[in-house]
N, C-alpha and C positions, 0 to 999 in steps of 0.2 A: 493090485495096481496102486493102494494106498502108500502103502508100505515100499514102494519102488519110488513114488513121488517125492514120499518123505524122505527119505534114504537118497533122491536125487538132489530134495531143495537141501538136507542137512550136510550132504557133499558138496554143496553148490555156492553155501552158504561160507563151510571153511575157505574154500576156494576165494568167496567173496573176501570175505575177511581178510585172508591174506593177502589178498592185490591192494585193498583199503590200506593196510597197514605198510605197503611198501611204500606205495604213493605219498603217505604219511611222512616215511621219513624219509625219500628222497627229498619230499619238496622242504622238511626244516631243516634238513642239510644244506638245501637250496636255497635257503631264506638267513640260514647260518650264515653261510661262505657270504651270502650277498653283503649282511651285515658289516663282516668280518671287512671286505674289500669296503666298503661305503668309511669305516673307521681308520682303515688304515687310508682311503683318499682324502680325511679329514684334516690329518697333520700333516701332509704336502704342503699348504701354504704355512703352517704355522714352523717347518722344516725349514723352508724357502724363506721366513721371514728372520729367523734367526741366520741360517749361513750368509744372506746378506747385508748384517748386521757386523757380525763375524767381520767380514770381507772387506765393511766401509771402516770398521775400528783399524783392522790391522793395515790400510792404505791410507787413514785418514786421521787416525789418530783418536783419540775422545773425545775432541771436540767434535767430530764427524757427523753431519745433520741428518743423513739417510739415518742415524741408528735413533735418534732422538724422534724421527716421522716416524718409524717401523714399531717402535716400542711403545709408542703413547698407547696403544690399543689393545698390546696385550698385557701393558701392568694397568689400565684401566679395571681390568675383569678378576683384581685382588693379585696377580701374580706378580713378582720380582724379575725384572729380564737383566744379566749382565754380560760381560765379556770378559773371558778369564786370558792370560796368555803366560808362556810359558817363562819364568823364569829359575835357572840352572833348572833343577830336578823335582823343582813343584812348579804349580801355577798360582797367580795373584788374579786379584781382579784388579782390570782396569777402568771399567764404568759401570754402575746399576742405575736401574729406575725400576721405581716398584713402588709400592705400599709399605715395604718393610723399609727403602732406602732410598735416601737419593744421593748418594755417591759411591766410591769404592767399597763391597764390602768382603771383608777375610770369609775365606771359603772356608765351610766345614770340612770332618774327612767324609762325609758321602757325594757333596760336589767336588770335593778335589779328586778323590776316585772316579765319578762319573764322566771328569771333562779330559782324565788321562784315557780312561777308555774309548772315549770319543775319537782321540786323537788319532789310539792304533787302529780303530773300526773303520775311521773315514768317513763314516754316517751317523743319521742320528742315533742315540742310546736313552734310554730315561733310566731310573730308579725311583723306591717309595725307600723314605728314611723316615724317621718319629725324631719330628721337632717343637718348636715354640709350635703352640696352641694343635698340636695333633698330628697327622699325618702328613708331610711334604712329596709329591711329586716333581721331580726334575726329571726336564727334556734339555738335552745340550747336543747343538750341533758343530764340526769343526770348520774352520771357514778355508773355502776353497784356496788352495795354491798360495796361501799368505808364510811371507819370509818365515815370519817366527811364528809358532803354532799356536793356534788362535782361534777360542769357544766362546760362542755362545749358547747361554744356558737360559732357560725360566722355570723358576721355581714360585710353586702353586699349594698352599694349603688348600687337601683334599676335606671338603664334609663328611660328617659320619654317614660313612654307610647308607643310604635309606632311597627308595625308589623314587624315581627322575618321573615328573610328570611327562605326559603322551600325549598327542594330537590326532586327527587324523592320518595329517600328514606326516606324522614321526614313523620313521622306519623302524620303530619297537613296536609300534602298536599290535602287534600280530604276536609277539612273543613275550616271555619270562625271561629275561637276558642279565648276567651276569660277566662282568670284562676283571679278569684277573691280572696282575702285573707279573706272570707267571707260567710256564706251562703247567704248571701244576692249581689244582682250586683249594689255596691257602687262604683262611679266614681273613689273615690282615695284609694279604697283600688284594685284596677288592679295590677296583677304580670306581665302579661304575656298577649298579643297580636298576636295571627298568622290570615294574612290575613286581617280584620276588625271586628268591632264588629257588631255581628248580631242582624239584627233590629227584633224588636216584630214583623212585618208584617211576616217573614220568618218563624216562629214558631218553635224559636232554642229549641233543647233539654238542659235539667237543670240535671245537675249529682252533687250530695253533697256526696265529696268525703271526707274520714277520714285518713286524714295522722298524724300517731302520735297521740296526746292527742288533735288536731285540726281539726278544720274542713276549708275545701275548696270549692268553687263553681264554675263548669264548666259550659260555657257556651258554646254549639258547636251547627253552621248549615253547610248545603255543598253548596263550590262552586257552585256545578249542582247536578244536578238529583245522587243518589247514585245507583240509581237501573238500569243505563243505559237509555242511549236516544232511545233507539229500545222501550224499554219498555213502556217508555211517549208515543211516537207515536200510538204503538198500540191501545188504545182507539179508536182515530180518523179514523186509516183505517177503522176498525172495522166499524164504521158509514158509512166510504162512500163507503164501502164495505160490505152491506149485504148481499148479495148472497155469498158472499165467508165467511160469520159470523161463520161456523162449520170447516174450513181449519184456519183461522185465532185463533178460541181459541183455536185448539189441537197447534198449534202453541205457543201462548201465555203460555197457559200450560207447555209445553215444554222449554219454554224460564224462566219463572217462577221459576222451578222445580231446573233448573241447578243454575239457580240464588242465591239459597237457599243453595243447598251443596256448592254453590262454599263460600257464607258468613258464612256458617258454619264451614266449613274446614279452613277459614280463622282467625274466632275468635279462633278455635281450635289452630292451629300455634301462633298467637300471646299471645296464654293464655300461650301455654307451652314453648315459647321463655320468658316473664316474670317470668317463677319459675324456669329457666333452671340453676339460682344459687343453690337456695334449693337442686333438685334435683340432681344435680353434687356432690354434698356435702353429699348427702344421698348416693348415690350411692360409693361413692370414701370411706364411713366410713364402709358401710357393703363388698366392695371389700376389704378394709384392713382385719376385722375381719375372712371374707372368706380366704384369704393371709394365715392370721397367725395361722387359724386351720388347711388348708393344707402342710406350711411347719412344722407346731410341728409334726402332723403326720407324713409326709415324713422324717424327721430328726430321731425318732424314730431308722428308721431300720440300717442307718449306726451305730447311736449312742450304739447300741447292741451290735454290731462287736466291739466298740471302748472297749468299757466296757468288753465283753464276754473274748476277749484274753488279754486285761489289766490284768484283774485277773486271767487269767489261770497264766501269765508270772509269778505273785506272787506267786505263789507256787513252780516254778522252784528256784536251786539254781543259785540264781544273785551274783553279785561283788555289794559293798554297793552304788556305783555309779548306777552302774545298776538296783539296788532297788529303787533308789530315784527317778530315771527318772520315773519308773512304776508308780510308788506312784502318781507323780506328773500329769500322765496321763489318771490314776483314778480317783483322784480330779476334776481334769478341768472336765473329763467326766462327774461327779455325778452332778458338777455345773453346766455342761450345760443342765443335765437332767431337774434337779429343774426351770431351767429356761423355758426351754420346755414346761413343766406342769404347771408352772405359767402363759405363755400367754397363753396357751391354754384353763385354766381355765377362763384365762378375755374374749378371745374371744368368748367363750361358752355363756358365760352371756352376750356379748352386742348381741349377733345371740338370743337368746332365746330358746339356745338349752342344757342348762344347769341342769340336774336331779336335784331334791333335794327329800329328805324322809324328812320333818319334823316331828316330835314328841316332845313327853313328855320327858325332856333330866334332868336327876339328876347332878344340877350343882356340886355338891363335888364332882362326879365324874370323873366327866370331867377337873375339874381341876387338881385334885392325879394325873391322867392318866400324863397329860400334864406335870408335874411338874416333876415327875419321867423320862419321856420323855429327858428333857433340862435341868438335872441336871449336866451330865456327859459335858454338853458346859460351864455350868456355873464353873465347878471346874477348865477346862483347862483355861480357860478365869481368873480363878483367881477371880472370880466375887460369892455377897456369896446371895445365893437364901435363903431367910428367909421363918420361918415357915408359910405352908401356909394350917394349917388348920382353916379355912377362917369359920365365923360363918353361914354357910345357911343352916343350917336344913332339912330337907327333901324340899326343895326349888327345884319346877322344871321349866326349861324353855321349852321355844317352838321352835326347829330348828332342823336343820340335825346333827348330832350327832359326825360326820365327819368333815364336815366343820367348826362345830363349835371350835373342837380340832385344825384342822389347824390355823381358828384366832387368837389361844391363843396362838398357837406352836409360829405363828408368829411376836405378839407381846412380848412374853418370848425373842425370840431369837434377836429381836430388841434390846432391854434392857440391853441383857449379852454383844453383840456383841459391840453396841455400846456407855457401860461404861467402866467408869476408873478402872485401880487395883483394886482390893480392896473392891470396890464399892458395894453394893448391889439393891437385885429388892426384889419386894415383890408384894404380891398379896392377893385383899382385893374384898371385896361384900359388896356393899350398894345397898337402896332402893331408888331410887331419886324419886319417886312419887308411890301411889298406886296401885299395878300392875303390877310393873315392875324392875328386876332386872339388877344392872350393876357391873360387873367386872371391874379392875381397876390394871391396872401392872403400879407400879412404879418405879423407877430408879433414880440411882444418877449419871448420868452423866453429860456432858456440855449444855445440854439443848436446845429448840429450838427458837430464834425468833419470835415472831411474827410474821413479814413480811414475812416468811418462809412456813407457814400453809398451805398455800394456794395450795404449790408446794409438798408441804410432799405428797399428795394421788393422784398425777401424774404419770403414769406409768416410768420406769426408769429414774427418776428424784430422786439422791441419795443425792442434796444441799452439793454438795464438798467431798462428802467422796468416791467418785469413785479415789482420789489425796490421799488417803490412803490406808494402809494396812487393810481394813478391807473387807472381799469378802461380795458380793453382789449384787444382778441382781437391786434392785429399784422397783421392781413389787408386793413386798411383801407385802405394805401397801396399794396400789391401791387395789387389790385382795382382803383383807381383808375387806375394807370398802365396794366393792361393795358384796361379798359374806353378808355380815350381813345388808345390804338392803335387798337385792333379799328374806331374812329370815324375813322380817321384823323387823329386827334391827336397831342398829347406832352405827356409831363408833367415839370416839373424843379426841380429845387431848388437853392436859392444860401441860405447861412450862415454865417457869422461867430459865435465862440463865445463868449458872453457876450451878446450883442446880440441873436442874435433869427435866425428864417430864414425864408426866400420861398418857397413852393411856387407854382407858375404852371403853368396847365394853356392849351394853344393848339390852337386852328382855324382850318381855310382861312373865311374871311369869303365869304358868298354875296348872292344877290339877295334880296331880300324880297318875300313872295308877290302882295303888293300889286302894285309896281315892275314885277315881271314882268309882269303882267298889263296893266299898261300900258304896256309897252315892246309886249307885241306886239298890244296894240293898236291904235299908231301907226304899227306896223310893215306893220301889216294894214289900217289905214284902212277898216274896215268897223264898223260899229256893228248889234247884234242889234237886231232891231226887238218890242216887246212886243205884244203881245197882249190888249184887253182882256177879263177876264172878269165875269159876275155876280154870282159868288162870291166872298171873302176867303180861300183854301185858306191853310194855314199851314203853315211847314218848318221841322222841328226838328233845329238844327243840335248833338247832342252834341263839344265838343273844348275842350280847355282851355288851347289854345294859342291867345292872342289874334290872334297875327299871322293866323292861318288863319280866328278866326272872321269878322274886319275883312274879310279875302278873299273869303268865301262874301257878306258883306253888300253886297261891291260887284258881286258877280256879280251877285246876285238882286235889283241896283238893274234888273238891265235888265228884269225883271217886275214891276212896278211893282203889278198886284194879287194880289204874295204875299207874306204877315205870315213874317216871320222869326221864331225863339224858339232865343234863344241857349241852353245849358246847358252848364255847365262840370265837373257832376261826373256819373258812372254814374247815384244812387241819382236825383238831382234831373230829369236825361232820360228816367226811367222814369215818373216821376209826372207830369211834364209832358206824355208821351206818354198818359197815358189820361184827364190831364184835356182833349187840345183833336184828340185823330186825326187827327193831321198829317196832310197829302197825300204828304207823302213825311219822311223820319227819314236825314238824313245821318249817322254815325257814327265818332270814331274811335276806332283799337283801344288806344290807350295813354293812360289814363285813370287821375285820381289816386287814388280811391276804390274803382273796381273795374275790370276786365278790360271789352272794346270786347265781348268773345267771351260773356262773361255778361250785358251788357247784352242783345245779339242772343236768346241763349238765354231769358232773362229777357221780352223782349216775344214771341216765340214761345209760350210755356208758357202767356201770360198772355190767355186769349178776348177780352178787352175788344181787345187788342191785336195778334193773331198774325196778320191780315191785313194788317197796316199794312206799306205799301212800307219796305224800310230798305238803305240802298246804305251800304256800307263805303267810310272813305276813309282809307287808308294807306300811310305810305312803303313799305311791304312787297310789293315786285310780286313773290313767287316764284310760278312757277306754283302748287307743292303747298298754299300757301298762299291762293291765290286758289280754285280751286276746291274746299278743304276747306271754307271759308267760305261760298261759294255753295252747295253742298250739306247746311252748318245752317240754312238758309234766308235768307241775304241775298238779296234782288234783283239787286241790282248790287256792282260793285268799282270804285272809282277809284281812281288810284293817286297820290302826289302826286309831281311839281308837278301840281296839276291841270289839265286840259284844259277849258277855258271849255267849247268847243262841248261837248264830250260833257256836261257837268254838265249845261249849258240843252238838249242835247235827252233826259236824263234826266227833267228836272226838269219838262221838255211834256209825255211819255206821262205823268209821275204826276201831274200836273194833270188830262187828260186823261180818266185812266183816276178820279181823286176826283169829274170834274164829273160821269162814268155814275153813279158811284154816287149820288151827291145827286137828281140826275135820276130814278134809279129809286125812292130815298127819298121823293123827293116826291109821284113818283107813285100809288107806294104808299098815301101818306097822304092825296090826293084821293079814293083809290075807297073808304077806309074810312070818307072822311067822307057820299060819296054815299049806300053803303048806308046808312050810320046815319040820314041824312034819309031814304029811301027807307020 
């Protein structure tokens, strides 16, 4: 039995051993990598403080004050910080601060190599070069999107060699850690020393870490045992404790087990104390958005009141003092609305809570609409809006139909508002590649800058004209640019200063619903056959997009006994609905006067009307969208492009279902006539 015991604890023992020793070097592989990541989130800001650094030199020149605030602090700590840029086929510097310089100084060949390298990587790069007084370390990074290509760099005489004092709180303090400039462990290429360097007997962990466009090599073991000294022991009890061998591994187990959550919860804490920048910044962007969709809402309901008795006052008899004040309290109010609705629309699109209907959009008409719009600003402005019937032929694009009008609204009123006398705008359609059409409002006003571009699509950033007479929130060109993303568009601008500047906004160019409709008709060689009936049933088509109502007119050619009744605004479908009880009420949801969704509610509510068939027809096929609307009572949902067949065998059951009820109506009215002769 001894000899079974022993043969158990001495099996029990390897066993032991082995699990120790795994645990061992999972967790300083765990304690590696953590490093590893803790080092490379180290130079994030010191990355971030140089690219924009970079970014103010090459916008702003040398005298540029962000580089002179950003640099105090890191040539404070002995290093050289400058900006290299590129001239022909080397680079020069254009400003240093440091300890070794305070002004331009000629680059060596290991910084003029570093800051070319920089250039093609895109990111940061370092090297170790042997200079004045020992070892130099350069970090250079290239500065974002700048015309001429443009590094900054800091250069850092390295100490010899020798271990970095430890804290408690030092993330060394647990290991022997060595940082190579290298994947490889080259004597002179050493950054960084905590503790000593760990000998191959010790069977240090290897981490080849990527910071930037470079790579790094950690070299880390532990002072002692990481898994705790109870842990190491227990093997050995174990042995000399084999009668107790089933008390000792539920033991072990136990100690084990906690060992585990506690480095797991541990790597967890340090992982999310490393992104706790990221994440703050994520957090702090979608609480702004959040912010500014709850106070646009909330501001709404005073903003009613301001408005609601503004304009009653106008209708009372005022004293002309008393008129003007009104006027003026009306004004500010409508501007503060416009502004309301401007961030709320930005904040909608960075939440991703922003509808849109795209479709098939007839650019001529979208432009008339618009032009007629902003004609009545351009007269008071003095300002002369040239002919804009623009050559685009049946040319349609691909967007919200609405939003796309506001882009233009907004570009239009850019152009009146902020040109001279006199001056003119105009508006024009080219094709800048196959596919794709772009609009183009020009103007002769003072023009923009260059250096200016950058900031024009900034949210209320109005570049000096908030210092004039001209009203305006700043939010208008922001909005615009991201609205025609979100559509898959672009928006862009070219000016010259003095002359005047182009704003142009473009889309992919699509079919028109017509064309479609007859392409796969051709396609399909089959013709619906109508049906006559004894009745004139009538469909009432709500949408203010012509090209779609043209569409539905060709559809319901192939019914030859059903009256069409076009209506192009909400209030006007509403009335037309209960002067003629359509067989069926096609509907769309984005309407110039009011919502597709009040309409629906609005013949619902209405007796005359709540029976009346009404099929939705919108670019909006999300599901949650489709059956919220079916469950306010729509019949149906079409989605566009429209599906002929589905339309015409919609458009049968509510014929269908209008000829029962006429039938029963009539019938009805036969026995009343009987009894009354009876």
């Amino acid at each position: 039995m001894l000899v079974v015991l022993i043969a158990a604890s001495g099996a029990m023992f390897l066993v032991l051993r082995g699990v120790v020793h795994s645990q061992e070097r999972r967790l300083l592989h765990e304690r590696a990598e953590e490093l590893g990541a803790y080092l490379k989130a180290s130079t994030t800001q010191t990355s971030s403080q140089l690219a924009a650094m970079g970014q103010d030199i090459a916008a702003g020149g040398p005298g540029a004050s962000l580089f002179a605030t950003l640099a105090a602090p890191l040539a404070a700590n002995g290093g050289t910080v400058s900006v290299a840029q590129r001239n022909g086929a080397a680079f020069e510097t254009v400003t240093s601060v440091g300890s070794t310089a305070s002004g331009p100084v000629p680059l060596n060949v290991a910084q003029q190599r570093l800051v070319q390298r920089a250039v093609r990587a895109g990111g940061l790069v370092y090297t170790l070069y042997p200079g004045t007084g020992g070892t130099h370390i350069v970090e250079a990074v290239p500065a974002p999107s700048a015309t001429t290509p443009t590094v900054a760099f800091l250069d850092t005489l390295l100490p010899p060699p020798r271990p970095i004092p430890t804290t408690k709180d030092s993330p060394y303090r647990e290991l022997d850690v060595v940082l190579y400039a290298s994947t490889k462990p080259v004597a002179n290429r050493i950054v960084l020393i905590s503790g000593a360097i760990p000998k191959a007997s010790s069977d240090p962990a290897h981490v080849v870490i990527s910071i930037g466009a470079s790579k790094v090599l950690l070299v880390a073991a532990g002072h002692h045992a990481l898994v705790g000294s109870f842990a190491q022991s227990v093997p050995w009890l174990v042995f000399v404790s084999g009668l107790a061998l089933a008390v000792l591994l539920a033991v072990l187990v136990e100690v084990l087990t906690r060992r585990r959550a506690y480095a797991l919860n541990l790597v967890e804490q340090r992982t999310r104390a490393m992104y706790q920048a990221q994440l703050a910044a994520e957090a702090a962007n979608h609480s702004k958005s959040e912010f500014l969709s709850r106070m646009s809402h909330e501001l709404r309901t005073p903003l009613n009141a301001v408005l609601g008795f503004s304009q009653l006052l106008e209708l009372d008899d005022l004293t002309a003092e008393q008129e003007q004040s009104v006027g003026q309290i009306t004004k500010g109010g409508r501007h503060l609305l416009d502004l309301i609705n401007e961030i709320l629309d930005i904040s909608q699109i960075e939440t991703g809570k922003l509808t849109l209907s795209p479709e098939a959009v007839r650019i001529a008409d979208v432009i008339s609409e618009t032009a007629d719009l902003i004609r009545p600003l351009a007269a008071e402005r003095g300002v002369h809006l040239l002919d804009t019937d623009v050559q685009t032929g049946d040319l349609y694009v691909f967007a919200d139909r609405q939003r796309l009008k506001q882009i233009l609204l907004n570009l239009l009123g850019n152009a009146i508002k902020y040109n001279r006398e006199g001056g003119t705008v105009s508006i024009s359609c080219v094709r800048p590649k196959p596919g794709h059409l772009r609009v183009q409002v020009t103007d002769t006003g003072p023009g923009i800058a260059p250096e200016h571009f950058g900031l024009l699509f900034t949210p209320f950033e109005r570049l000096g004209a908030e210092r004039t007479t001209v009203e305006g929130t700043g939010i208008g060109l922001a909005l615009s640019r991201r609205l025609a993303e979100v559509m898959g568009g672009t928006l862009e601008v070219e000016s010259t200063v003095g002359r005047g500047s182009t704003f142009s906004v473009a889309f992919p160019i699509v079919e028109g619903p017509v064309e479609r409709i007859e392409r796969l008709d051709e396609l399909s060689g089959t013709t619906v056959v109508s049906s006559p009936s004894a009745l004139q049933p009538t469909v009432l088509h709500i949408e203010d997009n012509l090209s779609n109502v043209e569409l539905i007119e060709r559809v319901l050619a192939q019914r030859p006994g059903v009256k069409l009744i076009p209506a192009m605004q909400g209030r006007l479908g509403l009335e037309l609905a209960r002067q003629h009880r359509p067989a069926l009420v096609l509907l769309d949801l984005n309407l110039p006067d009011m919502s597709g969704e009040d309409v629906l509610q609005t013949l619902r509510d209405d007796p005359a009307t709540a029976q009346l068939p009404v099929a939705i027809v919108s670019a909006d096929a999300m599901p949650r969208q489709v059956q919220r609307l079916l469950s306010s009572g729509a019949s149906a949902y079409l989605t566009k492009p429209i599906d002929v067949r589905q339309l015409l065998a919609l458009l049968d059951s509510s014929l269908e279902a209008y000829g029962r009820r006429a039938d029963t109506v009539a019938a009805a009215g036969a026995a009343t006539d009987q009894n009354g002769h009876g």
